[in-house]
C-alpha positions as CSV (number, residue, x, y, z in Angstrom):
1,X,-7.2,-27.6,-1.5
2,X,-5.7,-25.1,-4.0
3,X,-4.5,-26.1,-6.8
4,X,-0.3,-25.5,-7.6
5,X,-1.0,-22.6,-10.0
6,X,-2.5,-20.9,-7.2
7,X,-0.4,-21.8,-4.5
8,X,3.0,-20.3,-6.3
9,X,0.8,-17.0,-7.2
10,X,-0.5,-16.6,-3.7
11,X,3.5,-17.6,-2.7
12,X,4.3,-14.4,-5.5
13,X,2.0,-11.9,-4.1
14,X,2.7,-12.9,-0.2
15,X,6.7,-12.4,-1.2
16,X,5.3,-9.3,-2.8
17,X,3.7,-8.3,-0.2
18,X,6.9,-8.4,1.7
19,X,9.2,-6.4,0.2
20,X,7.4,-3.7,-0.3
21,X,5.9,-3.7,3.4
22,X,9.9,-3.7,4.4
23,X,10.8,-0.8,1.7
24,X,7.8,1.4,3.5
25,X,9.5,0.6,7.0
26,X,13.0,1.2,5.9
27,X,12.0,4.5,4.3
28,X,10.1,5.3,7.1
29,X,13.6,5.0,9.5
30,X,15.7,6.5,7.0
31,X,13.1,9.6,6.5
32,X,13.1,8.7,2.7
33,X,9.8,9.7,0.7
34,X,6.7,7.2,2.6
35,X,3.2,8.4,3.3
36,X,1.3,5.9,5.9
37,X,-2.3,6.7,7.8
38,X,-5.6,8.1,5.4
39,X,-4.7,12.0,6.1
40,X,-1.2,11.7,5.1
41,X,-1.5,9.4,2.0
42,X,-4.7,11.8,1.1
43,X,-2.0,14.9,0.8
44,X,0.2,13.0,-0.8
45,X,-2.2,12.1,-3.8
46,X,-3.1,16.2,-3.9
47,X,0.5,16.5,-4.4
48,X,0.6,14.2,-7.0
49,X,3.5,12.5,-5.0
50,X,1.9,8.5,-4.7
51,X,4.5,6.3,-6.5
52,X,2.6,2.9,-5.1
53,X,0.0,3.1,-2.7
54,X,-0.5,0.0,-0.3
55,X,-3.8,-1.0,1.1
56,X,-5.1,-3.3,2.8
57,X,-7.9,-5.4,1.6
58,X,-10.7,-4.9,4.4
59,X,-10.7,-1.0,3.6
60,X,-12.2,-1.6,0.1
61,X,-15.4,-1.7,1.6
62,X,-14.4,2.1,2.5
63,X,-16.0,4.7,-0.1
64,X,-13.1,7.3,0.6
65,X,-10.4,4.6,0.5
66,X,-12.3,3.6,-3.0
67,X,-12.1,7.4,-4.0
68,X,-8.3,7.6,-3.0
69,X,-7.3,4.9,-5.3
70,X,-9.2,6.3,-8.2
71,X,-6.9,9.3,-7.6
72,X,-4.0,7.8,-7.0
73,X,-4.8,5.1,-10.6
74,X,-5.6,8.1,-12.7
75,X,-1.5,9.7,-12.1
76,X,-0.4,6.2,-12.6
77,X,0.9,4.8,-9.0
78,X,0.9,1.1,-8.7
79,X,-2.1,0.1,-6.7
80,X,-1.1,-3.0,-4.1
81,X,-3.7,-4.9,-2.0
82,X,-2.4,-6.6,1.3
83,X,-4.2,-9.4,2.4
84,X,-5.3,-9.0,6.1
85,X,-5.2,-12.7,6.3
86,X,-1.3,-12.4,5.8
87,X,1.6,-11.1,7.9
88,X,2.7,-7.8,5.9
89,X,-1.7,-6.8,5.9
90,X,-2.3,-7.1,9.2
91,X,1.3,-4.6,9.9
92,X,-0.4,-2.7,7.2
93,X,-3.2,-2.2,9.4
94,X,-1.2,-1.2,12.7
95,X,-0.4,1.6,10.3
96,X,-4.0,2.5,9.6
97,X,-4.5,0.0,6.5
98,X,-3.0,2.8,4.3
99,X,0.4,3.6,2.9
100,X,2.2,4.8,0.1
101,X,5.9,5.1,-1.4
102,X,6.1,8.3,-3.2
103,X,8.2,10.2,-5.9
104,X,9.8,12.9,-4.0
105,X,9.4,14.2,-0.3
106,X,6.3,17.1,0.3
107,X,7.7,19.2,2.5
């Protein structure tokens, strides 16, 4: 089985995982700055607006999703991978496998 080390950073990341998938949803109902779905996370990279993007991990297989974080790395947003084998990934994916928390609103 895995071994402890493992186990408390999978615990970390899963815990992770969670609290940034409920600070999407919350900003999401409280109309605060949240991008989610591949067109609207797109325009908000060509603002320059992505603070963290959120992806799930069966879309980096995706050459446009690839493309997207490459963008969204080189104006330094944090990058976080959801596991689809997890709770928060697969919510991820009922919102297209794509989200982001941005800097400021874009109109």
């Amino acid at each position: 089985g895995l071994g402890i080390l493992e186990r408390i950073h999978e615990d970390i990341q899963l815990g992770n995982e969670v609290r940034l998938f409920a600070e999407l949803l919350s900003r999401i109902a409280k109309g605060l700055p949240a991008a989610y779905g591949r067109a609207e996370v797109k325009r908000a990279i060509d603002f320059g607006a992505c603070e963290r993007l959120l992806i799930v991990d069966t879309l980096l297989r995706d050459e446009e999703t690839i493309h997207l974080m490459d963008r969204a790395e080189q104006m330094n947003a944090g990058i976080v991978v959801f596991s689809s084998a997890f709770e928060p990934g697969r919510q991820l994916e009922g919102l297209g496998g794509i989200a982001a928390l941005l800097r400021y609103h874009i109109g």
